[in-house]
N, C-alpha and C positions, 0 to 999 in steps of 0.2 A: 302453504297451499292446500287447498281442501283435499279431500281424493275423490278419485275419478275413477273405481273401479271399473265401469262398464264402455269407457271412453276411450279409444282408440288413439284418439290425438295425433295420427297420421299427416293429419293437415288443419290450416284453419276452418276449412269446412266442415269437418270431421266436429270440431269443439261448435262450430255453431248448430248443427244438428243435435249433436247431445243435448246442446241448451234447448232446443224447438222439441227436444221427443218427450226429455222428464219435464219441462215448464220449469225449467228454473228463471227466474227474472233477475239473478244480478246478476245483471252485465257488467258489473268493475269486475265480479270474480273470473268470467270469462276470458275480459282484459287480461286479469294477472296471469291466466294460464297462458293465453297468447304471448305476454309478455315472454315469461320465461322458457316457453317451449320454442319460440320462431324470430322473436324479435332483441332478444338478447346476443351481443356478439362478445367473444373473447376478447377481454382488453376494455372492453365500458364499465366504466365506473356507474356503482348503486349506490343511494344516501339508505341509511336505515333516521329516521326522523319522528320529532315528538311534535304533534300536528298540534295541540292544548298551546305547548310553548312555543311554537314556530322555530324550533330548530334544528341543526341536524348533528346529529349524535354519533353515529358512523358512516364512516366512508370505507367501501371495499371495493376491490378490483375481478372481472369475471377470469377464471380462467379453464376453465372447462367445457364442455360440450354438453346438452342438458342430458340428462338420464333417470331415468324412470325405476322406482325402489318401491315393490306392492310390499316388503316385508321390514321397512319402515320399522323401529320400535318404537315411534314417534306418529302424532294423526298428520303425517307427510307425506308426498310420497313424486313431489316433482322436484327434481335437484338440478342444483349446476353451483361447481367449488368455486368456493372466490381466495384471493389472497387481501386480508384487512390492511387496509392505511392507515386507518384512524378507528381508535376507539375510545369509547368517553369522554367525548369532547361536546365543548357545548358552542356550535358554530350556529349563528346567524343566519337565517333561511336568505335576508336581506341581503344579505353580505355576498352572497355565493348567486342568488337568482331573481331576476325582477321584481317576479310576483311571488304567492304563496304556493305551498304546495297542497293538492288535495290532497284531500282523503281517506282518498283508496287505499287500497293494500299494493297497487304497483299502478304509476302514472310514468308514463315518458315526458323527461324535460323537452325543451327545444334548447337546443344550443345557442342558437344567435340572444337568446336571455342569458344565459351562464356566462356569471364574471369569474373567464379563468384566469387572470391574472391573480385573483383574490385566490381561489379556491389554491393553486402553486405555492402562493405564500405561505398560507396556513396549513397546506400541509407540510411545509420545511421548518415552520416555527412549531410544528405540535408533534413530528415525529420525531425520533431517535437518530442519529447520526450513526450509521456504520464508515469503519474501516478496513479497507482490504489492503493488505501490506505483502509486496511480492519482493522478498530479499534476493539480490542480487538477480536482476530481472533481465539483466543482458545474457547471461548465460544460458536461456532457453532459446527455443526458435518463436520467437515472436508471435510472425505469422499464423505460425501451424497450433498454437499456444490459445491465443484470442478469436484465431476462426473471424467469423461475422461480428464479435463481441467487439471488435475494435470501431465499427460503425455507431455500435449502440452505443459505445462511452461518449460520444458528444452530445451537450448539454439539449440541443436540440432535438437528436435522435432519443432521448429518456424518456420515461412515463412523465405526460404532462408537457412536454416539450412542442414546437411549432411546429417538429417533423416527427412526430413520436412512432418508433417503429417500432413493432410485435412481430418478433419471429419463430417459429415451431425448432424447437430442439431434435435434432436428426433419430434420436434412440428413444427419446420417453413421448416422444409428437406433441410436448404441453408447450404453451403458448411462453415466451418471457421475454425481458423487458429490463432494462437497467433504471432503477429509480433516481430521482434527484438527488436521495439522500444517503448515495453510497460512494464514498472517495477511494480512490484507488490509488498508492504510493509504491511505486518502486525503486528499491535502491540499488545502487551498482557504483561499483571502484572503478573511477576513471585510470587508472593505473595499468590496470586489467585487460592486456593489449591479446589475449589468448582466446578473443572470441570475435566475430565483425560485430561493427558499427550497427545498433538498432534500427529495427523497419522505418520505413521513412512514414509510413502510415502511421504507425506507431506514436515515432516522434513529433507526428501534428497534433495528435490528440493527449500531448500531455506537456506540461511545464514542468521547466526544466531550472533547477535551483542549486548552486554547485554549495559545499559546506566542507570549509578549510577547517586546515588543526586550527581550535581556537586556544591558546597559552593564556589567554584571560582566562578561563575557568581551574586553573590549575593556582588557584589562591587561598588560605586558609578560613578558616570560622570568623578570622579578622580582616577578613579583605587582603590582608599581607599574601606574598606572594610566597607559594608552596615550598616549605624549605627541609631536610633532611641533615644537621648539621649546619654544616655550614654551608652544604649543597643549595644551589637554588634551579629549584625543578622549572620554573620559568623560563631560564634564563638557557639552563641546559638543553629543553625544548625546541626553545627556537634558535639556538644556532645550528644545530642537528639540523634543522629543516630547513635555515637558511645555506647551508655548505651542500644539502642532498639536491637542492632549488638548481644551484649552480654549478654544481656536475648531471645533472639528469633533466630536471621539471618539475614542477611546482605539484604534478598529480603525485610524485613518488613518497613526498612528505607525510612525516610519522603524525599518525592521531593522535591529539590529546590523550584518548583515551586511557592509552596505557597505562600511565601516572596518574590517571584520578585514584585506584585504590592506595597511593600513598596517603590519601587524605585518612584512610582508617589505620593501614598497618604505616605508621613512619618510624622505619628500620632504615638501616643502611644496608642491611643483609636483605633487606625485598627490593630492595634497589637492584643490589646484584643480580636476585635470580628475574626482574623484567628484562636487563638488558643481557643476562645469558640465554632466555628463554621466549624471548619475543624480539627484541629491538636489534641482536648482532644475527641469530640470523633469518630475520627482514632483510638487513642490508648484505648481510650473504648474498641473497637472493638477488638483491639487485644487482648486485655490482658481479655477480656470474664466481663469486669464490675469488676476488681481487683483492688480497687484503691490502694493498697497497693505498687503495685509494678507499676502503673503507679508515685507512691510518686518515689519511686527509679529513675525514667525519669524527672521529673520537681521540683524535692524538695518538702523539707515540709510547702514551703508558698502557695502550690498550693492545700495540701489535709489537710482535719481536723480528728484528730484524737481524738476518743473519749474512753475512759477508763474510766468511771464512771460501777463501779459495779452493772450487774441487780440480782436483787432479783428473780430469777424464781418459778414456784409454788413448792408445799410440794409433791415431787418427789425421791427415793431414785434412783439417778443416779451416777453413779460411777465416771465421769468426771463434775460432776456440778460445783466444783468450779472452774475447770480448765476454763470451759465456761464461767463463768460467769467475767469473768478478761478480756478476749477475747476482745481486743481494734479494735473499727469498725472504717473503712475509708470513709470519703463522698468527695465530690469536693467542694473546697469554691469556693463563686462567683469570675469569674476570672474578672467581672467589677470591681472589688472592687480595685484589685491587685496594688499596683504602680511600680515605675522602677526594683525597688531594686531585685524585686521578680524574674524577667527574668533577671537581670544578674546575681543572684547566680544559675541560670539552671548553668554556666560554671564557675561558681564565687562561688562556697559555700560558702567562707570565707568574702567572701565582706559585706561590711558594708558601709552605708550612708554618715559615718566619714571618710572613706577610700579620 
């Protein structure tokens, strides 16, 4: 934009006086002052365009207020920031709007010509894909978390959308806007009963996609099924999860996870330290310090069972002898354990001799 040092620009009048007092005669350039000083609103989208080739080269979004800069290091001196959608592309003036575009140095389209359907597409096929990934997303307060952002996430409410809303941020007052081109993934363990149920608001404006232990990934470089000896991590897997299924819920069930790094270290001594150091106690956890019924998950070569009769003191208790028979369960060291022990998890009947 030219400068306008002596130009006030208070009002449109103001610019057409200017123009009546020096004799200036180009009216486009008055336009363009108008343009950016009164008739530009935050949130309209500007083409920057090569009029030779009839196309349009960028796309940007307005989101400032205009403001006025005499100390410029630049022959500028009328501004307003935008945030870019596009650049360096080479779009079809045809494609995006009826006719041609003049030119001027700044023309207002008409809307009822602009093909937005075209202009939404290409800008999803020529921009970047972000992702925003919020781990374990039930654990905040939603509401108080997303504010007004939970309105914007619907495809409708986004930049370019049929309800497309702009809303000023409470502390910076700048204009913003959730683009098409930004997905938002949150995960969270159904398990996880130590927080409420997600905002109902919330859970409209997002799909919801459950993802169980998958034991098919737990297979070797040959398709063969993940083995440790004569361990089979497959197999071991999913009876664990089907025995945790059947006293609890199908959410309590152990992730694959755990056992993918047997694909790099395949030890029997890293075997041990996942399930000393992640898998017994997990199921600590659930079962509240019961090893009784963690015995029913891992067999009896995992828990010691103790039945020596105690002697309690000289008490007339009506169920003392019943107590005192009362067989306690501890955890044997799981360093100790050898092969045998993890394949009767799916193997009870197995034997060394087998």
């Amino acid at each position: 934009m030219e400068k306008f040092e002596s130009c006030p620009c208070y009002s449109e009048q103001d610019i057409e006086n200017h123009f009546t007092e020096t004799g200036n005669k180009f009216w486009h350039t008055k336009v363009a002052l108008k343009t950016i000083k009164f008739w530009l609103k935050k949130g309209d989208f500007v083409f920057i365009t090569d009029n030779r080739q009839n196309i349009i080269k960028s796309i940007a979004q307005i989101e400032s207020d205009y403001y006025y800069d005499d100390k410029s290091p630049i022959n500028l001196m009328h501004f307003r920031k935008v945030k870019w959608i596009l650049n360096d592309v080479s779009i079809p003036v045809s494609k995006v709007y009826e006719t041609r575009f003049s030119s001027y140095s700044a023309s207002l389209l008409y809307s009822k010509k602009v093909n937005k359907s075209y202009f939404l597409n290409s800008t999803a096929q020529e921009t970047k894909n972000f992702v925003l990934i919020i781990d374990e997303i039930n654990r905040g307060n939603i509401a108080n978390i997303f504010g007004e952002l939970i309105t914007l996430l619907e495809p409708a409410k986004r930049v370019g959308g049929s309800e497309e809303l702009l809303i000023t941020l409470p502390y910076s007052k700048q204009p913003f806007s959730v683009p098409q081109n930004l997905y938002i993934i949150g995960t969270m363990n159904t398990a996880d009963r130590s927080v409420e149920a997600l905002d109902t608001a919330l859970r409209r404006r997002f799909s919801f996609t459950e993802y169980i232990p998958d034991v098919d990934l737990l297979i070797d470089n040959l398709g063969e099924h993940l083995m440790i000896g004569k361990i089979d991590i497959y197999k071991l897997l999913e009876s664990i999860n089907k025995r945790i299924e059947k006293l609890l819920d199908k959410d309590h069930c152990i992730g694959h996870s755990y056992f993918l790094s047997i694909q790099e270290n395949n030890s029997l001594e890293h075997l041990k330290s996942i399930f000393a150091d992640k898998i017994i106690p997990l199921l600590t956890e659930y079962f509240y310090g019961d090893f009784g019924k963690i015995g029913l998950i891992l067999g009896e070569d995992f828990i010691l069972t103790n039945k020596d009769e105690i002697e309690f003191a000289n008490f007339n208790y009506p169920d003392k002898e019943l107590v005192s028979q009362r067989e306690i369960y501890s955890l044997l060291n799981i360093k100790e354990l050898k092969e045998d022990s993890f394949i009767k998890i799916y193997n009870p009947k197995y034997s060394s001799d087998d």
